[in-house]
C-alpha positions in Angstrom: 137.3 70.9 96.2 137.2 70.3 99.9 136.1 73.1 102.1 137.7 74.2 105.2 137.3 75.8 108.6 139.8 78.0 110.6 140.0 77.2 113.6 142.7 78.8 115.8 144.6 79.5 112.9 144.7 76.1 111.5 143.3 75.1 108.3 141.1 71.8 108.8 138.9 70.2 106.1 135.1 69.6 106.6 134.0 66.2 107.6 131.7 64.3 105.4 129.3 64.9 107.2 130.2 69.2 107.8 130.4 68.9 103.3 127.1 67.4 103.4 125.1 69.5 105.7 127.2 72.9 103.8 125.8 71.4 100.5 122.4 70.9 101.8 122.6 74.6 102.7 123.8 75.9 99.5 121.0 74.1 97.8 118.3 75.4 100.1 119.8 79.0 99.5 120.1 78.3 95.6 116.1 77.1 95.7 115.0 80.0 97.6 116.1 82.9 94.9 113.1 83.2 92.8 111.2 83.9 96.7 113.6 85.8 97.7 113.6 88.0 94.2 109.9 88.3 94.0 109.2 89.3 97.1 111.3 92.2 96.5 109.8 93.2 93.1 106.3 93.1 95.6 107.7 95.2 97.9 108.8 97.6 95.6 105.3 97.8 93.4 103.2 97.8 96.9 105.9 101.0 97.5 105.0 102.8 94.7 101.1 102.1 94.4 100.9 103.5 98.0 102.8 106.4 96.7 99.4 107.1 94.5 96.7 105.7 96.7 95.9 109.3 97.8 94.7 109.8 93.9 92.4 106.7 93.6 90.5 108.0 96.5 86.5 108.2 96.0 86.8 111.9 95.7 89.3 112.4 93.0 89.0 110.9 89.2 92.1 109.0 87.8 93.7 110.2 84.6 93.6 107.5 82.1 97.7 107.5 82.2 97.5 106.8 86.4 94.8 104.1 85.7 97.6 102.4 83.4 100.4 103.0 85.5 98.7 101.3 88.6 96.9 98.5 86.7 100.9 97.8 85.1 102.0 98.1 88.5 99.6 95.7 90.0 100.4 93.2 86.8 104.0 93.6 87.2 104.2 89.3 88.5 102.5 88.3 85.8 104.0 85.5 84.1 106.7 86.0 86.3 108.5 82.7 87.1 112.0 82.4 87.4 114.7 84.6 88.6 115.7 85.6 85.1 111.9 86.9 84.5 112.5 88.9 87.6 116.1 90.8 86.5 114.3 91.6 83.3 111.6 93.6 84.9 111.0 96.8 83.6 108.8 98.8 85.4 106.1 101.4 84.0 107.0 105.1 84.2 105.0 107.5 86.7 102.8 110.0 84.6 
């Protein structure tokens, strides 16, 4: 189906050209996903490991449950390799 612009109020198709350059665009969106998805599961995991930073200081011991969470926290991209692996994320519960 051909794509369109508005222009003025008129309806007027893409050149071949315009097509080519939107597809080339669609396709360098469509390729950038899993980036795009795994950088936000990093953002989120580096969000909540600072949240417990303070208690993996030199003068504090952590409990066995906060050594799991953080070490599942910090393993969370493991094996992690499409987009799909990414939506079916589940991330560990704070003790």
């Amino acid at each position: 189906m051909a794509r369109h612009h508005n222009i003025n109020g008129i309806e007027v198709a893409f050149t071949d050209a315009e097509e080519t350059a939107r597809d080339n665009e669609e396709a360098a969106w469509a390729a950038g996903a899993f980036d795009r998805a795994i950088n936000e599961v990093r953002i989120k995991r580096n969000r909540l490991l600072a949240e417990t930073d303070y208690l993996a200081l030199s003068d504090n011991t952590l409990s066995s449950d906060m050594t799991t969470y953080r070490t599942n926290l910090r393993d969370i991209t493991n094996g992690v390799t499409t987009v799909e692996h990414v939506n079916s994320i589940t991330w560990p519960t704070k003790p």
